[in-house]
PDB file of N, CA, C and O in Angstrom, chain B, residues numbered from 101:
ATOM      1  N   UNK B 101      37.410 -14.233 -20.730  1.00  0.00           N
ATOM      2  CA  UNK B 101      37.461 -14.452 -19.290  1.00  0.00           C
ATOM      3  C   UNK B 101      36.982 -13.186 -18.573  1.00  0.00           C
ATOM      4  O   UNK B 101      37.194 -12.051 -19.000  1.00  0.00           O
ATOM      5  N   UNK B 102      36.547 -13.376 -17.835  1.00  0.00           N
ATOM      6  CA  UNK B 102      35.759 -12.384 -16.653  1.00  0.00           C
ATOM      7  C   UNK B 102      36.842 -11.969 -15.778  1.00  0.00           C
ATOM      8  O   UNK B 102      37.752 -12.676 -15.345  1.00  0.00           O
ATOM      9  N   UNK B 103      36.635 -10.755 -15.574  1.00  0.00           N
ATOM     10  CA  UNK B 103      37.359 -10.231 -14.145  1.00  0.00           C
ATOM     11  C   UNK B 103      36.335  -9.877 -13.010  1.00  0.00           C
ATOM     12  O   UNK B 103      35.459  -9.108 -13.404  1.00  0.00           O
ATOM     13  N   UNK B 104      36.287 -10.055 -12.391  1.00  0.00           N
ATOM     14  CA  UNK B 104      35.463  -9.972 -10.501  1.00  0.00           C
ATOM     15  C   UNK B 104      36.019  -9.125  -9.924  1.00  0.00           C
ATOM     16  O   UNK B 104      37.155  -8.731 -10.189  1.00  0.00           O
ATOM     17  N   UNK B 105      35.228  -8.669  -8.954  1.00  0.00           N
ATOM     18  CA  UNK B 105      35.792  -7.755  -8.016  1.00  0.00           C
ATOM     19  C   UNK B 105      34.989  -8.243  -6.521  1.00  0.00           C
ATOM     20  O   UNK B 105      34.169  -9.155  -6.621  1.00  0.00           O
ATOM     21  N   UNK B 106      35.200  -7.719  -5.354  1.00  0.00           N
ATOM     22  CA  UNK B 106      34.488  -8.113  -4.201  1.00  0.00           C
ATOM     23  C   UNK B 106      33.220  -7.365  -3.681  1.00  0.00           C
ATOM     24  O   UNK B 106      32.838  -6.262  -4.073  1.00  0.00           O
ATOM     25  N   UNK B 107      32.710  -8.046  -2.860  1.00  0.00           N
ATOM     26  CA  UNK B 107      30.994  -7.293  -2.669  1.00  0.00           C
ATOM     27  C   UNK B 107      31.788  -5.866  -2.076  1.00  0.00           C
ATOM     28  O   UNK B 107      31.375  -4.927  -2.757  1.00  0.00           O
ATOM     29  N   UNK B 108      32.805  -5.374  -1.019  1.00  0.00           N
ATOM     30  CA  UNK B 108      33.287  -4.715  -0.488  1.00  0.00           C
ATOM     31  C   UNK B 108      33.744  -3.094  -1.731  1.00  0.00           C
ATOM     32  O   UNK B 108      33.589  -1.873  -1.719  1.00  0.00           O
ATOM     33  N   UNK B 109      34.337  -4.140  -2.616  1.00  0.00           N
ATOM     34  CA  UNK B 109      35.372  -3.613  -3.561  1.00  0.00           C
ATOM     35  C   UNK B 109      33.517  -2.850  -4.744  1.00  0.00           C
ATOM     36  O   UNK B 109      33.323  -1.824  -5.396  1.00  0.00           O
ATOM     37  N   UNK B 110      32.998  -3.580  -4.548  1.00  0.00           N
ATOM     38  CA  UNK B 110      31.740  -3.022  -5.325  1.00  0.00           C
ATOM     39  C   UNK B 110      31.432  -1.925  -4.374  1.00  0.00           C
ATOM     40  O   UNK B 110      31.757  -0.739  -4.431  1.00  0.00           O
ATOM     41  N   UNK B 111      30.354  -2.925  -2.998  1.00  0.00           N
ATOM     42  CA  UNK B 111      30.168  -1.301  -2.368  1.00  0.00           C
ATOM     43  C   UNK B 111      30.920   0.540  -2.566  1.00  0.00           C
ATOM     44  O   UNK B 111      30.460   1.664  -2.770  1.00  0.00           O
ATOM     45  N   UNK B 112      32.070   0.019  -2.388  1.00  0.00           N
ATOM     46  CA  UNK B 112      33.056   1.378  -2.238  1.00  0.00           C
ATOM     47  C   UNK B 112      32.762   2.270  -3.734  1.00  0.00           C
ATOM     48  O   UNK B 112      32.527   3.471  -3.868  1.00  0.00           O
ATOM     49  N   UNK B 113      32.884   1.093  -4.865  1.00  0.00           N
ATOM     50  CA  UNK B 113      32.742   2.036  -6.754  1.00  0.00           C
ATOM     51  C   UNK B 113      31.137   2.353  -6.366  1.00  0.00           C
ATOM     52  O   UNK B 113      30.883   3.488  -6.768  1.00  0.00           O
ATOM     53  N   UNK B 114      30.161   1.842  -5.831  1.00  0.00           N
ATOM     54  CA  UNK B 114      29.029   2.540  -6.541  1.00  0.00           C
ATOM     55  C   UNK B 114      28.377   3.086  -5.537  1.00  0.00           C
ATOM     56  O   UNK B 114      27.246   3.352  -5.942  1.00  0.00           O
ATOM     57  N   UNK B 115      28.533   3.450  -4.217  1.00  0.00           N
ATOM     58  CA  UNK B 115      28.997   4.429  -3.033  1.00  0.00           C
ATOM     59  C   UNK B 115      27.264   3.665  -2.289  1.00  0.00           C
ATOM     60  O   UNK B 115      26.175   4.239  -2.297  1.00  0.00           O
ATOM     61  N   UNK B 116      27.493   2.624  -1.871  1.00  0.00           N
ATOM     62  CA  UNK B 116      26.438   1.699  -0.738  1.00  0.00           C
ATOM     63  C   UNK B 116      26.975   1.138   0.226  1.00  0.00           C
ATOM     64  O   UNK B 116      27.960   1.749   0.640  1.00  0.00           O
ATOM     65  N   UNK B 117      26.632  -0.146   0.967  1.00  0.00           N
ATOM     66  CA  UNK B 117      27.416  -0.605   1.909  1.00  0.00           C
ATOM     67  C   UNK B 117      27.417  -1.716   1.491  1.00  0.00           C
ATOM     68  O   UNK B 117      26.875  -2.203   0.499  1.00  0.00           O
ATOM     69  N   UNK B 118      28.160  -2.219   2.405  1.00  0.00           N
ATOM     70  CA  UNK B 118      28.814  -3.966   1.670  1.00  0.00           C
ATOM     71  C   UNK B 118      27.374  -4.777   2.518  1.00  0.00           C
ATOM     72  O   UNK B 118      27.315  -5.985   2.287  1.00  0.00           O
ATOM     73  N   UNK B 119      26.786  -4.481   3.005  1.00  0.00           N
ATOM     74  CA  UNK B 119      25.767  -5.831   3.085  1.00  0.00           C
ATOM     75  C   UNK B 119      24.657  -5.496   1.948  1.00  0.00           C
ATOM     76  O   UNK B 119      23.895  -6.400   1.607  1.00  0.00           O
ATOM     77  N   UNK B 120      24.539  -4.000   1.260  1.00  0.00           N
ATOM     78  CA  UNK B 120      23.498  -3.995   0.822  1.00  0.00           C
ATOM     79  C   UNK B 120      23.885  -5.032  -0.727  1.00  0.00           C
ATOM     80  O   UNK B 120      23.301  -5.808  -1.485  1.00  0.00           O
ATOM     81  N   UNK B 121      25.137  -4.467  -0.555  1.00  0.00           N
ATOM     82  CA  UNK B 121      25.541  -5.530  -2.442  1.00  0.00           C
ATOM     83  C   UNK B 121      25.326  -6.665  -1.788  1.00  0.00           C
ATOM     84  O   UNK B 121      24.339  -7.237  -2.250  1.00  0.00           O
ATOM     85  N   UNK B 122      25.981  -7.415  -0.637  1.00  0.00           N
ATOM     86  CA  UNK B 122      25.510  -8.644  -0.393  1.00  0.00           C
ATOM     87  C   UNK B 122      23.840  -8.864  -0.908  1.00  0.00           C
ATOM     88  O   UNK B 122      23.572  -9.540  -1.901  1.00  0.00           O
ATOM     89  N   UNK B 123      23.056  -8.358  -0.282  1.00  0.00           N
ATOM     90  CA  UNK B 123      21.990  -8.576  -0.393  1.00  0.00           C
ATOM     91  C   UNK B 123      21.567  -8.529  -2.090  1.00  0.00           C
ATOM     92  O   UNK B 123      21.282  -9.605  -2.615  1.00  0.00           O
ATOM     93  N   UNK B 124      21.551  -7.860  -2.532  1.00  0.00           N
ATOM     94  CA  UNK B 124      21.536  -7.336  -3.892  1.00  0.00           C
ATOM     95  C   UNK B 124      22.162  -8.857  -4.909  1.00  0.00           C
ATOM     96  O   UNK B 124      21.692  -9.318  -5.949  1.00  0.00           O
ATOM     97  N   UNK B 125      23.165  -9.242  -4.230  1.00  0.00           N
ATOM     98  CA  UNK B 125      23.402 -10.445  -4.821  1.00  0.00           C
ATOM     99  C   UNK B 125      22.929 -11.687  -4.449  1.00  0.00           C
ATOM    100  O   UNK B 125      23.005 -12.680  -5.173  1.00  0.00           O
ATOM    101  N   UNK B 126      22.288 -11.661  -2.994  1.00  0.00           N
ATOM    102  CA  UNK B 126      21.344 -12.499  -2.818  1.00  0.00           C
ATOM    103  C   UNK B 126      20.162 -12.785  -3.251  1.00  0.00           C
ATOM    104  O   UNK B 126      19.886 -13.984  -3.268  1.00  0.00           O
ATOM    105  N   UNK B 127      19.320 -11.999  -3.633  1.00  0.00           N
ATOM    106  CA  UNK B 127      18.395 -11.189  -4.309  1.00  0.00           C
ATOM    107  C   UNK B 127      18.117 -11.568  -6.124  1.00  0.00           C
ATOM    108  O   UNK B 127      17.200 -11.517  -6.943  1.00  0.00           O
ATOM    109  N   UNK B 128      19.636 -11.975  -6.048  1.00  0.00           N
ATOM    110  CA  UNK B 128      19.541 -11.900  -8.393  1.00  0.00           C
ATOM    111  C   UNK B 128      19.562 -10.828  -8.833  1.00  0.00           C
ATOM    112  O   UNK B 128      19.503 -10.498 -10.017  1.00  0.00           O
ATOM    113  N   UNK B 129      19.691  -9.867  -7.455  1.00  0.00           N
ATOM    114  CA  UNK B 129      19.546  -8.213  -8.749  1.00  0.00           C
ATOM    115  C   UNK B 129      21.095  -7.823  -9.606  1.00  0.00           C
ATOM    116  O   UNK B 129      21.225  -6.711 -10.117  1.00  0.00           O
ATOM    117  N   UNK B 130      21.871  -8.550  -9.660  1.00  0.00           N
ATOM    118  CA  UNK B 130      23.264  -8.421 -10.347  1.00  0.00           C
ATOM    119  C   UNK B 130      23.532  -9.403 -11.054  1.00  0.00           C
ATOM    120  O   UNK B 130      23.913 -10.311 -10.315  1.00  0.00           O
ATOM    121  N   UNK B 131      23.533  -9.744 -12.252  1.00  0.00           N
ATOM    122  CA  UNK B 131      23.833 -10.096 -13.387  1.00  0.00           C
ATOM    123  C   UNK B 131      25.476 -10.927 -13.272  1.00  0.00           C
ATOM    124  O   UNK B 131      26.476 -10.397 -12.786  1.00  0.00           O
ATOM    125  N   UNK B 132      25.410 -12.297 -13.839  1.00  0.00           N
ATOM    126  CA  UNK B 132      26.829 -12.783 -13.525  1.00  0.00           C
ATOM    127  C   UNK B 132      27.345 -12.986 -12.281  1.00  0.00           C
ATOM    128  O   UNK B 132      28.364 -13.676 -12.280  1.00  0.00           O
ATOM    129  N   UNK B 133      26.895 -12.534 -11.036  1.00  0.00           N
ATOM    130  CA  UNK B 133      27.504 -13.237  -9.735  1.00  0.00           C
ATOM    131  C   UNK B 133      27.572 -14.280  -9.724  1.00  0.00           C
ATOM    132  O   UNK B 133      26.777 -15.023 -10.300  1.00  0.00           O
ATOM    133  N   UNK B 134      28.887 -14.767  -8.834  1.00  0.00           N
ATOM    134  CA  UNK B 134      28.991 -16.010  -8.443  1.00  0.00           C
ATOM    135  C   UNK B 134      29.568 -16.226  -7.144  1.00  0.00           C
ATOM    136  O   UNK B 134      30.568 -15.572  -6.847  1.00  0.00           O
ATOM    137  N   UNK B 135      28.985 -17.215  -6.160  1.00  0.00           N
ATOM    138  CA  UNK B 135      29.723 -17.004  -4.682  1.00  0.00           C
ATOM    139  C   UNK B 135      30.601 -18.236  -4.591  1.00  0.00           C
ATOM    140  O   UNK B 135      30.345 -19.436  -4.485  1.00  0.00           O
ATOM    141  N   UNK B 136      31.646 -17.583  -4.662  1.00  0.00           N
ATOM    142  CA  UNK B 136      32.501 -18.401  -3.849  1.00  0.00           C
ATOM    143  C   UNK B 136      33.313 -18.520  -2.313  1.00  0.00           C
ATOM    144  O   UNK B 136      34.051 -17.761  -1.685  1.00  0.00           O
ATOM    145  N   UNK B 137      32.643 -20.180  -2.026  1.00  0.00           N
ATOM    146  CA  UNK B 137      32.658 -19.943  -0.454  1.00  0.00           C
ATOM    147  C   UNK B 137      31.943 -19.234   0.064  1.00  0.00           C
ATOM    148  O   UNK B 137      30.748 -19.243  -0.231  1.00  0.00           O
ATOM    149  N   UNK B 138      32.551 -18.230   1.184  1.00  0.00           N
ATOM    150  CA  UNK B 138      31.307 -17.053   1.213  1.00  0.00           C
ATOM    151  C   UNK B 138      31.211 -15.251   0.911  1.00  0.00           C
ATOM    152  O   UNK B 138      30.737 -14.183   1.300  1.00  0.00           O
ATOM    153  N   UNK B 139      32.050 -15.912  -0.074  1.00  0.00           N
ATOM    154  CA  UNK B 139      32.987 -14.514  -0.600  1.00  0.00           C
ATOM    155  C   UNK B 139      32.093 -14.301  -2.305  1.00  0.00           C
ATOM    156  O   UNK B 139      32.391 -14.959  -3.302  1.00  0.00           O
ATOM    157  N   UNK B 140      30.929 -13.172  -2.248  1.00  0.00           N
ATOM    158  CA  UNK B 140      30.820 -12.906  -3.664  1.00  0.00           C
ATOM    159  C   UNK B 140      31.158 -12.395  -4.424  1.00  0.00           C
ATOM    160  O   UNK B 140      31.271 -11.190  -4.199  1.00  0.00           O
ATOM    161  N   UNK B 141      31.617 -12.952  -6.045  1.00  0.00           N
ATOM    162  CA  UNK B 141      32.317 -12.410  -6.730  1.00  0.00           C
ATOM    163  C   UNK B 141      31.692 -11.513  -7.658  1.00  0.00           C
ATOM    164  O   UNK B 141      30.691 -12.124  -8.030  1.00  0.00           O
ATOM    165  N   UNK B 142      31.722 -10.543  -8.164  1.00  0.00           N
ATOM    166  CA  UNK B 142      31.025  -9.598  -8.642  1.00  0.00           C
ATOM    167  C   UNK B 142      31.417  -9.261 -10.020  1.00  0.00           C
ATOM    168  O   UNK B 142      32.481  -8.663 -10.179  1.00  0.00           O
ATOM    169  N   UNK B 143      30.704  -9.566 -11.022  1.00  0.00           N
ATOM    170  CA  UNK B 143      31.376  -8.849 -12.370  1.00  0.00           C
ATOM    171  C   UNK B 143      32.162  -7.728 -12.704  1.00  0.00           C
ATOM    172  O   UNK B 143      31.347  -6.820 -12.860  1.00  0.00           O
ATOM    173  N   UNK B 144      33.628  -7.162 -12.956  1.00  0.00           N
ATOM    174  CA  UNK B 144      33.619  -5.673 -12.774  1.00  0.00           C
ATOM    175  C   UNK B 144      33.354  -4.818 -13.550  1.00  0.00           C
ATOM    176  O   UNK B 144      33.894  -3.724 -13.381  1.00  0.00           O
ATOM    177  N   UNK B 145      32.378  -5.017 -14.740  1.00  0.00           N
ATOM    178  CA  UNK B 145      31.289  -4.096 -15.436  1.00  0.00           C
ATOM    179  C   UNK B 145      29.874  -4.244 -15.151  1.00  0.00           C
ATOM    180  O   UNK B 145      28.938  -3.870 -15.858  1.00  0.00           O
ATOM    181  N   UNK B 146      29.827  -4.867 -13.967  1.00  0.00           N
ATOM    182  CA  UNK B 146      28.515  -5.004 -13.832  1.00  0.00           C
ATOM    183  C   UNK B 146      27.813  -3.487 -13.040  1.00  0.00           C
ATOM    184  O   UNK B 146      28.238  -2.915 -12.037  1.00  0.00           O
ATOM    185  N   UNK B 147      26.949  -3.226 -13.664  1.00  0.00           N
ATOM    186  CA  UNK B 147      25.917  -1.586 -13.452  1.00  0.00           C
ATOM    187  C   UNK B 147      25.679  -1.833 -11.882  1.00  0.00           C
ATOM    188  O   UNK B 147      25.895  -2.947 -11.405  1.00  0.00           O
ATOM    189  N   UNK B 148      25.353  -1.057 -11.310  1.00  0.00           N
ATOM    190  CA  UNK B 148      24.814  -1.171 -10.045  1.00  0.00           C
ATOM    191  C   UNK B 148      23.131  -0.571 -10.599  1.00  0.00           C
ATOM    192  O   UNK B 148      22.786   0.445 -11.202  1.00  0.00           O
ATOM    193  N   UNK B 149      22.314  -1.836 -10.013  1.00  0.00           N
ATOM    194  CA  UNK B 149      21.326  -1.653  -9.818  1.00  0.00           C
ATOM    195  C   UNK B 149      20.659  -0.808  -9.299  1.00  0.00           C
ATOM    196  O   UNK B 149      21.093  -0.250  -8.291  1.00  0.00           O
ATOM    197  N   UNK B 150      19.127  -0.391  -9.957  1.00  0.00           N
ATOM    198  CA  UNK B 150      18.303   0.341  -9.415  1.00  0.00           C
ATOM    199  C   UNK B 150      17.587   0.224  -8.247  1.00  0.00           C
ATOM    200  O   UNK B 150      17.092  -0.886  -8.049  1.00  0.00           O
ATOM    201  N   UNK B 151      17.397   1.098  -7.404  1.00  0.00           N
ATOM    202  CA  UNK B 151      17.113   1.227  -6.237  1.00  0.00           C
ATOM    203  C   UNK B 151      15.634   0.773  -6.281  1.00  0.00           C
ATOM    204  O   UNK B 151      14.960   1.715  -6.695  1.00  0.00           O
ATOM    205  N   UNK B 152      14.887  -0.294  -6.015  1.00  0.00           N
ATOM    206  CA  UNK B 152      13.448  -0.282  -6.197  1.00  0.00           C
ATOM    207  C   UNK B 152      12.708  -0.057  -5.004  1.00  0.00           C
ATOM    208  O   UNK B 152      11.496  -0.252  -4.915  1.00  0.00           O
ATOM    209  N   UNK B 153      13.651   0.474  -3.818  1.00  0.00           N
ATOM    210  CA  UNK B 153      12.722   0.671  -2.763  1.00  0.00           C
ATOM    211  C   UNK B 153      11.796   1.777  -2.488  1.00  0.00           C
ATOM    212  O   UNK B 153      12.252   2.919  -2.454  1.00  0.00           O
ATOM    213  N   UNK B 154      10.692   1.590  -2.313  1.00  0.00           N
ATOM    214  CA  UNK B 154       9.518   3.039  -2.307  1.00  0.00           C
ATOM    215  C   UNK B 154      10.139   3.862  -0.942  1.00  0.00           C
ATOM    216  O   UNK B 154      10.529   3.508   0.171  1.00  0.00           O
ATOM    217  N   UNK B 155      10.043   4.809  -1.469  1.00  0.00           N
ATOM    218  CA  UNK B 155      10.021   6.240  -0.634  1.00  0.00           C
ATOM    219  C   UNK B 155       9.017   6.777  -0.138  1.00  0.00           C
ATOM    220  O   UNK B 155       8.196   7.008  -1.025  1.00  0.00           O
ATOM    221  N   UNK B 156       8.603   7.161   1.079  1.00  0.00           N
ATOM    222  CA  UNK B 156       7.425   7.861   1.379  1.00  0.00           C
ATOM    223  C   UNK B 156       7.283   9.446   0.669  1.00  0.00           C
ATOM    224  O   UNK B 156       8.046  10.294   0.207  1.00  0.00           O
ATOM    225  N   UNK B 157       6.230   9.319   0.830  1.00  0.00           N
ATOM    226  CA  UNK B 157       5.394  10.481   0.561  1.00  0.00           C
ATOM    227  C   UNK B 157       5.393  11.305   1.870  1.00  0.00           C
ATOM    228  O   UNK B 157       5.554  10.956   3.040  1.00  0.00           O
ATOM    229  N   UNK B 158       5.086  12.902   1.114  1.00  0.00           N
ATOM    230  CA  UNK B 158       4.728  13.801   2.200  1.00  0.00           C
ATOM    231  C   UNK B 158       3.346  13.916   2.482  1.00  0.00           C
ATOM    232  O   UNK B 158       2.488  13.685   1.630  1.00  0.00           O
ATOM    233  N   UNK B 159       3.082  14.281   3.698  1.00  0.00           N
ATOM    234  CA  UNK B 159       1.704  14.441   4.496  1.00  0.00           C
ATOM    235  C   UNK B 159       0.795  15.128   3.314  1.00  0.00           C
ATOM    236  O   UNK B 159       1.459  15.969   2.707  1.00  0.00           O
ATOM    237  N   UNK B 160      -0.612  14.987   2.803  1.00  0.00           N
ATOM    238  CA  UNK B 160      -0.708  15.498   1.946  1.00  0.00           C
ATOM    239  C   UNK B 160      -0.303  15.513   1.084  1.00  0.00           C
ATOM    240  O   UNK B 160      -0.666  16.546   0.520  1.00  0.00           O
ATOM    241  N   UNK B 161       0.493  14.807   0.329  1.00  0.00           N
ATOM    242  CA  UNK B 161       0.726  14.551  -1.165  1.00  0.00           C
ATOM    243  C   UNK B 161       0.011  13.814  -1.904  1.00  0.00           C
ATOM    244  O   UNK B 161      -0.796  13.317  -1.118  1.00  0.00           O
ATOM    245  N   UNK B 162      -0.299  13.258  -3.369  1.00  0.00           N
ATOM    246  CA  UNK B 162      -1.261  12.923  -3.961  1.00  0.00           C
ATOM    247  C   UNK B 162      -0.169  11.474  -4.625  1.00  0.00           C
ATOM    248  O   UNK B 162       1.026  11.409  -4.336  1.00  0.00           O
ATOM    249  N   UNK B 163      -0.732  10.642  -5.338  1.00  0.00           N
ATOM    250  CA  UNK B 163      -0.395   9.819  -5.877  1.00  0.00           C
ATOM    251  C   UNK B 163      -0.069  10.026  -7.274  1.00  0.00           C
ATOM    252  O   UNK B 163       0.335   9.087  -7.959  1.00  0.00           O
TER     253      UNK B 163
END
């Protein structure tokens, strides 16, 4: 049996905000979610995902 924890209760362990895990679980990027109602339940060994958002570059930097 699985233990869950809340998108809230996630945010706080892997130091983001609670809409971004929302999103993140909207998304499929978390493994084992399941929503119930409108409350998502979150695996509580589940990794927190990698950040895939691009970062800018500095003025003059190269690729």
């Amino acid at each position: 049996m699985f233990e869950y924890i809340s998108a809230p209760e996630a945010a706080k362990k892997w130091g983001i905000s609670e809409r971004r895990v929302q999103k993140l679980c909207e998304d499929g990027r978390i493994s084992g979610v399941a929503k119930f109602s409108r409350m998502w339940l979150i695996p509580k060994d589940a990794p927190k995902p990698v950040d895939g958002r691009i970062k800018g570059r500095k003025k003059g930097e190269s690729k």
